[in-house]
C-alpha positions in Angstrom: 261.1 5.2 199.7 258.7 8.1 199.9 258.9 11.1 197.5 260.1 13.6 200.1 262.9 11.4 201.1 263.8 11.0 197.8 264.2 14.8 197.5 266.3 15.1 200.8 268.5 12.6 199.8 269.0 14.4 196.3 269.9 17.4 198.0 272.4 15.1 200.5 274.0 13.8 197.2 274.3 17.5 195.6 275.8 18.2 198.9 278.6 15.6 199.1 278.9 16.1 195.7 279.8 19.9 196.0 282.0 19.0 199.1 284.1 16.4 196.8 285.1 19.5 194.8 285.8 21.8 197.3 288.1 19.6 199.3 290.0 18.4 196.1 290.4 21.8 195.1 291.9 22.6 198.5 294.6 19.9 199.2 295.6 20.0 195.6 294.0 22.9 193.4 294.3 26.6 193.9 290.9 28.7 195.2 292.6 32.0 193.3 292.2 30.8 190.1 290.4 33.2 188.5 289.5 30.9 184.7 286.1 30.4 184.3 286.3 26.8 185.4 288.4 27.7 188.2 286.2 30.2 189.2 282.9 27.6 189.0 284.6 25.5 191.3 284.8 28.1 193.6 281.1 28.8 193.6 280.7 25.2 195.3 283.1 26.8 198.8 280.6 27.4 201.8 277.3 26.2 199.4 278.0 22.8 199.6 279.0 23.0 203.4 276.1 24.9 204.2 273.4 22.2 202.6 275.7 19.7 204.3 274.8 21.1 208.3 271.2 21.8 207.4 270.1 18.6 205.9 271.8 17.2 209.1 269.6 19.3 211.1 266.6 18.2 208.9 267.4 14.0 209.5 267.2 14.4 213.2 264.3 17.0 212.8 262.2 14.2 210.5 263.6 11.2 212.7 261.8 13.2 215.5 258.7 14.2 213.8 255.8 12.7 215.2 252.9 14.4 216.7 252.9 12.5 219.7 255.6 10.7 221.9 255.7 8.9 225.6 257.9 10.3 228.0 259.7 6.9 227.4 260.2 7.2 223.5 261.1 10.7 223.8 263.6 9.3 226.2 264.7 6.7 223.8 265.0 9.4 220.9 267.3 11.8 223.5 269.4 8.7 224.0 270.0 7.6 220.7 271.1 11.1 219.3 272.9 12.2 221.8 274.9 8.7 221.1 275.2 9.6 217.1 276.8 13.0 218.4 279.6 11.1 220.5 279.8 8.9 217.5 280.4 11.6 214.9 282.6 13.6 217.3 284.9 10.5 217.9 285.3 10.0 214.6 285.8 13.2 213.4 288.8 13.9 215.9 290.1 10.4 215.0 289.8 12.1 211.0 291.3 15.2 212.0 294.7 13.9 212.3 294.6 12.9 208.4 292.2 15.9 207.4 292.5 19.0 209.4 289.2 20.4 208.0 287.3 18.0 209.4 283.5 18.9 209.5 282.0 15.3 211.3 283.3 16.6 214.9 281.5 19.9 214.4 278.3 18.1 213.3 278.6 16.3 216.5 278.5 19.4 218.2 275.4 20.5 216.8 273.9 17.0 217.1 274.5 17.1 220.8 272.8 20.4 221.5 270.2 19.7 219.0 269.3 16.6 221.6 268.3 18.9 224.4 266.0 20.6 222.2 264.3 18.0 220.4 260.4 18.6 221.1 260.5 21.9 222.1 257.7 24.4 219.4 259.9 24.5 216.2 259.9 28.4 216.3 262.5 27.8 218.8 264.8 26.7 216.8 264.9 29.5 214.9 265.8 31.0 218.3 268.6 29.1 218.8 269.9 29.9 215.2 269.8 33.4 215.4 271.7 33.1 218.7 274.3 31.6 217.4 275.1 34.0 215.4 274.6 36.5 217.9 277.2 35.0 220.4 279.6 34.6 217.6 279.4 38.4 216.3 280.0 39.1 220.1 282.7 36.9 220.7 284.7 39.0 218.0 285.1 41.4 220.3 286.8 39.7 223.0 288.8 36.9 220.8 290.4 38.0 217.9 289.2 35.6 215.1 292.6 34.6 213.5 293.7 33.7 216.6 296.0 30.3 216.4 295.8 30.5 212.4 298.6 30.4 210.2 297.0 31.6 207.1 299.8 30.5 204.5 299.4 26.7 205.4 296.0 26.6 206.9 297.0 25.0 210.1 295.7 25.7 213.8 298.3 25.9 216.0 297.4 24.7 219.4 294.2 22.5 218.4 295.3 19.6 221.0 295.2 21.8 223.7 292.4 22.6 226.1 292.5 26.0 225.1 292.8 26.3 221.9 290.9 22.8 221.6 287.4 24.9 222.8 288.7 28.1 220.8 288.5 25.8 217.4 285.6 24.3 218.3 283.0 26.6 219.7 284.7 29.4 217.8 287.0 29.8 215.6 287.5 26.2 213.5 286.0 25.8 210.3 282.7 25.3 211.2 282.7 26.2 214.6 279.4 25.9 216.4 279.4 29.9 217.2 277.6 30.3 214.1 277.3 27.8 212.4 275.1 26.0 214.5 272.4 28.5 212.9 272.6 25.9 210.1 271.8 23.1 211.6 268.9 24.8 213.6 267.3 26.1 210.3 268.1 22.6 209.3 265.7 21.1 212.3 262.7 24.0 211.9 262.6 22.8 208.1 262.8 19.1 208.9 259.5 20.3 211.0 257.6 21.2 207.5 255.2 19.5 205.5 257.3 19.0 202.8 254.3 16.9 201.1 252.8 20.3 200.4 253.8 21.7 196.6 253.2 25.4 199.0 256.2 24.3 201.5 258.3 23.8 198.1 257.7 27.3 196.4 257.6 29.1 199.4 260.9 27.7 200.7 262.3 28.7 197.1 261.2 32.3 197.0 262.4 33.1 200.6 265.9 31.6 199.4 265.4 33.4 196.2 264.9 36.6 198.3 267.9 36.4 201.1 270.6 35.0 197.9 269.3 38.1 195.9 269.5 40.6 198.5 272.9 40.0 199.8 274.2 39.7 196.5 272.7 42.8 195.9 274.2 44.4 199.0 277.8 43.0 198.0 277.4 44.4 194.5 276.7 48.2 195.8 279.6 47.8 198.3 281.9 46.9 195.6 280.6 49.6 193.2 281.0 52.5 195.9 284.0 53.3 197.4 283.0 55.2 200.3 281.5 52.0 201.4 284.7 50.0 201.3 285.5 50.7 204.9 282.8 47.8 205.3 284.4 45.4 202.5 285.8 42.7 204.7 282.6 42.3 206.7 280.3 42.6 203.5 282.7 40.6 201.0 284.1 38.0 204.2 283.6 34.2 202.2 283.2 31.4 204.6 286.1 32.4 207.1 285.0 34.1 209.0 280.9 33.6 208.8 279.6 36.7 209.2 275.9 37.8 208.6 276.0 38.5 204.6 277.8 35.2 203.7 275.5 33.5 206.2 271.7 34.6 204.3 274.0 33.9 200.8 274.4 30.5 201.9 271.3 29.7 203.1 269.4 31.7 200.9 270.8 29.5 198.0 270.7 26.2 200.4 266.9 26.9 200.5 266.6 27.3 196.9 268.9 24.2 196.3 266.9 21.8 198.4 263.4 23.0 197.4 264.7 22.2 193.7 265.4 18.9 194.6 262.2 18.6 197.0 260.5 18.7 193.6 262.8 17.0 191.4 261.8 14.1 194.0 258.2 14.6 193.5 258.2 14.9 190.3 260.5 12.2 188.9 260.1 9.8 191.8 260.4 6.7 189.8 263.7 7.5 187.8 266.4 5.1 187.9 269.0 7.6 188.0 267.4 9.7 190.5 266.7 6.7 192.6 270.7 5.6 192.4 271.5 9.8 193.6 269.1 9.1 196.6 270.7 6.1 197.0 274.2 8.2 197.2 272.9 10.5 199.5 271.8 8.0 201.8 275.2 7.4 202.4 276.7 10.5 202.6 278.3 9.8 206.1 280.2 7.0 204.4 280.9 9.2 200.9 282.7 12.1 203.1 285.0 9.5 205.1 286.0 7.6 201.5 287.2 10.8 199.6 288.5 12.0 202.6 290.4 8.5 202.6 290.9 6.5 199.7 290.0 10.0 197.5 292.8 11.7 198.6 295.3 9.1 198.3 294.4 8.4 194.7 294.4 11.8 193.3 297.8 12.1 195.2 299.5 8.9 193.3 297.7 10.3 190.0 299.2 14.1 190.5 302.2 12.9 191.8 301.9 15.3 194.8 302.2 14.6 198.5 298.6 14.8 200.7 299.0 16.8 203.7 295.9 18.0 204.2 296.9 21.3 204.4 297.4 23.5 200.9 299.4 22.4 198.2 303.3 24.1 198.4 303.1 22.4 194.6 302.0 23.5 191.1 298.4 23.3 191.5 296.7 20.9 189.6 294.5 21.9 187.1 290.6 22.6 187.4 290.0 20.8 184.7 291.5 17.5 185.8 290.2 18.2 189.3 286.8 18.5 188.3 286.9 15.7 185.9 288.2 13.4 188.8 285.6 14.7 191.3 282.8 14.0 188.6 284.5 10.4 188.1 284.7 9.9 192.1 281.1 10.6 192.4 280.0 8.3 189.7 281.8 5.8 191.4 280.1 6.6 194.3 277.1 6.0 193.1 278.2 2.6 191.7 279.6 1.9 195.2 275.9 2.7 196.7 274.0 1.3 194.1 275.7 -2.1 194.9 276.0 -1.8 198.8 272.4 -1.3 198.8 271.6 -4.4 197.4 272.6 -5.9 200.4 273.0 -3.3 203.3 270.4 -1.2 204.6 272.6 1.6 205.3 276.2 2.8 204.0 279.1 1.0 206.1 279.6 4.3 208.3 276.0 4.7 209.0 275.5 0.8 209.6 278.5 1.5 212.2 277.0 4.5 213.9 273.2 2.9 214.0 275.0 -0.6 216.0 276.8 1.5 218.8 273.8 4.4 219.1 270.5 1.8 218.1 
């Protein structure tokens, strides 16, 4: 396992990490909770998401990275992606009927665009980011965003329609591909960088540094003057909907997160417990699906609280015994990949999806 692996797997394992939390919190916690642990839960909504999508974008980026393909291996590549895509978007719909926040179906989305692009100059991508987020800021004005939401329960009222079906997923779901797609693009031009290079590292840090400070900034001064209030909900908007401000937060700290584990790779390369993490983020396909799964059902016997998948009517549980069982479900995790790996290549999800696509 080479050093910059090592690093983007971190980062997959912070990521799924980060996602355990957020999800727990949702089906049986309380995002208002203003305590201080309660409120450091909430700092993992949208960051964790966001690393999510781009180091997809960066695995088919690096799986695609060579100077110097036939016609028939760019073929090949095309093929095999665009059958991961299906994969992940079967799946995902198969998940949504348990987990209505289901992200897999989305990433197939991107996936399948992403294929038509593969060996195009990676400035393009780029491109295609910042048009998605351009299509979706127009889009506003024709659909109204909360269209289909019912905002007390969470739930999207005409998903299984045609409709509404290409309303959620192009638009407005929870990570619809108008913009989040811009993600996964950045995701692809960084999979395109020579990561090897200690320069790719700090320069990827400062320019996260830079977009996470200046937006914060900019939400700071909108809060602190009122005659710039009138532009609060676009400024202050947190994950739903996506507009521009959240979207240079999130990636501005995405960039800063996975350049920190970039080097943490580098530098500690040889760690056993950095090994197990990349381990766990090797398998982060597999991760999602099992606290999603088995996850949810055991925090539902050990709250004594029905799963729905939508928010808790209940007494929220507490952050403290949420985060504790999110920290014990990832260290189980990483027991789980610590063992399959002795055996298995891949996680079980990943094993499935590499036998159908090749």
């Amino acid at each position: 396992m080479n050093n910059r692996i090592i690093g983007f797997d971190l980062a997959r394992a912070y990521a799924i990490f980060g996602m355990f939390i957020v999800n727990f919190v949702f089906c049986f916690g309380d995002f208002q909770d203003k305590r201080p642990l309660g409120t450091f839960l909430n700092l993992f909504v949208g960051n964790s998401t966001s690393i999510f999508i781009i180091l997809a974008g960066m695995g088919v980026s690096l799986m695609t990275n060579r100077l110097e393909y036939t016609i028939e291996e760019k073929k090949n590549l095309k093929s095999i992606i665009l059958k991961r895509s299906w994969f992940l978007f079967a799946i995902g719909l198969l998940l949504y009927n348990w987990w209505p926040g289901d992200i897999l179906h989305f990433y197939g989305g991107y996936m399948h665009i992403a294929a038509f692009i593969l060996f195009v100059p990676k400035r393009y991508y780029l491109w295609t980011a910042l048009l998605a987020i351009i299509i979706f800021h127009l889009l506003l004005f024709i659909i109204p965003i909360k269209t289909s939401w019912d905002f007390t329960t969470f739930k999207y009222a005409d998903f299984w329609t045609p409709i509404g079906f290409l309303r959620n997923t192009f638009y407005n779901g929870w990570n619809s591909i108008f913009p989040w797609l811009c993600y996964f693009m950045l995701g692809m031009w960084l999979g395109r960088q020579n990561w090897k290079s200690k320069a790719t590292i700090k320069n990827t840090f400062i320019v996260g540094l830079i977009l996470f400070l200046v937006f914060e900034g900019l939400r700071f001064i909108v809060k602190n003057n009122e005659p710039l209030w009138k532009y609060w909900d676009y400024v202050m908007s947190d994950y739903f909907p996506a507009y521009v401000p959240y979207i240079m937060i999130t990636t501005g700290f995405a960039l800063m997160a996975i350049s920190i584990c970039m080097f943490i790779g580098d530098k500690f390369s040889t760690n056993k417990l950095i090994g197990l993490l990349a381990k766990t983020g090797k398998m982060t396909l597999s991760h999602y699906v099992i606290h999603l799964t088995i996850g949810m059902i055991v925090f539902s016997k050990l709250t004594n609280k029905k799963y729905t998948g939508l928010l808790t009517k209940d007494i929220p549980t507490e952050p403290v015994y949420i985060f504790i069982y999110a920290v014990a479900f990832f260290i189980m995790s990483i027991l789980f990949s610590h063992f399959w790996s002795k055996k298995f290549r891949n996680g079980p999800i990943e094993t499935l999806m590499r036998k159908i696509s090749g």
